[in-house]
C-alpha positions in Angstrom: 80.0 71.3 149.2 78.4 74.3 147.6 81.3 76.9 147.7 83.4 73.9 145.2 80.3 74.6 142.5 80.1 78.7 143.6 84.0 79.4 143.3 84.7 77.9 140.2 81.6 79.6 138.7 82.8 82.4 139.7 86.1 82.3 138.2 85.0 81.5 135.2 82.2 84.0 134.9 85.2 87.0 135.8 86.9 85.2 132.9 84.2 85.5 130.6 83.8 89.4 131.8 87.8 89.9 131.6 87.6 88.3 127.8 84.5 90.3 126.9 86.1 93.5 127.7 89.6 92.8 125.9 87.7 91.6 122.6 85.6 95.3 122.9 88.9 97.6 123.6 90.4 95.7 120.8 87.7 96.2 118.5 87.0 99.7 119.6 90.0 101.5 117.6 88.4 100.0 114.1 84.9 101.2 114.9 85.7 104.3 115.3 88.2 104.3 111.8 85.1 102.9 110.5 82.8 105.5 111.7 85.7 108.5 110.6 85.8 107.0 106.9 82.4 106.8 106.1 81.5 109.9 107.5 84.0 111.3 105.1 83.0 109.0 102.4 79.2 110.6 102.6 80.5 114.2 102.1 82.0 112.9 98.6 79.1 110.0 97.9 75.9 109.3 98.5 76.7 105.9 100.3 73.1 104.1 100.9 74.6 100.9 102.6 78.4 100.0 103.3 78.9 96.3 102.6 82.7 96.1 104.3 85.4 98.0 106.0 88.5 97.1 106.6 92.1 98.6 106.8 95.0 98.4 104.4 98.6 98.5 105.6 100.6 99.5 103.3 103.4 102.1 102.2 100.3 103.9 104.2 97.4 103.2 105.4 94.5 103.5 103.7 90.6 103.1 104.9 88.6 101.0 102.1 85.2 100.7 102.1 83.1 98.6 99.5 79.2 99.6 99.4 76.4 100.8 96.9 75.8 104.7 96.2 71.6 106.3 95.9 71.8 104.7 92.5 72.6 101.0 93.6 75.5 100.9 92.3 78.4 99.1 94.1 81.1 101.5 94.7 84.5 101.4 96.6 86.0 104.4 98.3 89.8 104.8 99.4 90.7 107.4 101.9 94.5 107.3 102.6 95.2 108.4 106.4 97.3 111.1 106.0 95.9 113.1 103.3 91.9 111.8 104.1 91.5 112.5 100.1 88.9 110.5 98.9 89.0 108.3 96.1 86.2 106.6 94.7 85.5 104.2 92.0 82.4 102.3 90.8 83.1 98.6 91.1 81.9 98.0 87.7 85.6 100.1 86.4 87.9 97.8 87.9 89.0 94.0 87.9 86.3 91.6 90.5 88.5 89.8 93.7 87.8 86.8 91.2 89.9 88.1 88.2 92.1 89.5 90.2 93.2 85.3 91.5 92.8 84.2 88.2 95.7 87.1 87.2 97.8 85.6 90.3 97.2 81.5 89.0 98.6 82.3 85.5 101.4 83.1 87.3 101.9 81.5 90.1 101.1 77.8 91.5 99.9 79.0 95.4 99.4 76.3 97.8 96.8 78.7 99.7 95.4 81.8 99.0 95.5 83.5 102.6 93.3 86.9 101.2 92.5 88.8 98.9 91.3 92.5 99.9 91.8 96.4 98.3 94.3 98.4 99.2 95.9 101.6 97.7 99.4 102.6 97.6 101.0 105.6 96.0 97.3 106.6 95.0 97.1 103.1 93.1 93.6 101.0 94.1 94.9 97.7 93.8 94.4 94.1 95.2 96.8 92.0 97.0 96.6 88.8 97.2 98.2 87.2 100.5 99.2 83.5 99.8 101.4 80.3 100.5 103.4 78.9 98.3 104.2 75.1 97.8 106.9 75.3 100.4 104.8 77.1 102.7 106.4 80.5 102.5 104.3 83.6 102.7 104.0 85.8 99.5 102.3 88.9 98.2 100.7 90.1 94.6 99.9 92.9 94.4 97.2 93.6 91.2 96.6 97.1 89.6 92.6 97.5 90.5 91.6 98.9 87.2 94.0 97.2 84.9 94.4 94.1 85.9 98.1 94.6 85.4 101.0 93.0 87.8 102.1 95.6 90.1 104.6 93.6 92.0 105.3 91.0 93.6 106.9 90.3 97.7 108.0 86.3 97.5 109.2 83.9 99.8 109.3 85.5 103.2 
């Protein structure tokens, strides 16, 4: 009666273990982006605390990372992959995630607004907004970050 209870614990603990390690190889690769950027980002600004990371996929890629300089100041730093330049602007110079929707809902009627993150493309900080529209096709907006002007637009994929 006791090796019924011992195998399938067993099985599902080597399960757990299996899981564990994929979710950590998977995660490893954005770490250590994450590590590369800001380490970049500190020779050009005095980050004190980085509040997100994330990747933008493009025309390239591009490292963003939103966080607050010495001063307190929220700042957001660019670093496209290929040329590791960094750009940074204070947060305060561009359009919030909030204005940025309300330019998109002037325009546009979304069923669902999927997300909403910054990006960079030909050295352009913008946002793009990732939504569904009403017949549940997938679209893009892409806002210019300091302007608030349309960019463009990818519809109904």
């Amino acid at each position: 009666m006791k090796k019924w209870i011992i195998i399938p614990i067993i099985v599902v603990l080597v399960i757990a273990g299996v899981l564990v390690k994929v979710y950590f190889s998977s995660v490893e690769p954005v770490k250590a982006a994450e590590k590369r950027a800001v380490s970049l980002a500190k020779d050009k600004v005095q980050l004190s605390k980085v509040d997100d990371f994330h990747i933008y996929n493009g025309i390239e890629t591009v490292d963003v990372i939103e966080g607050k300089n010495k001063n307190g100041s929220k700042v957001i730093v660019w670093i496209p992959e290929k040329s590791k330049k960094v750009y940074i602007k204070k947060a305060k110079d561009g359009i919030t995630r909030e204005e940025a929707i309300q330019k998109l809902l002037q325009e546009k009627q979304p069923k669902k607004i999927i997300s909403v993150r910054l990006g960079m493309e030909k050295n352009i900080p913008l946002w793009e907004i990732y939504y569904r529209s009403e017949n549940n096709l997938i679209n893009y907006y892409y806002v210019h970050f300091e302007t608030g002007e349309w960019l463009k637009k990818i519809e109904n994929l």
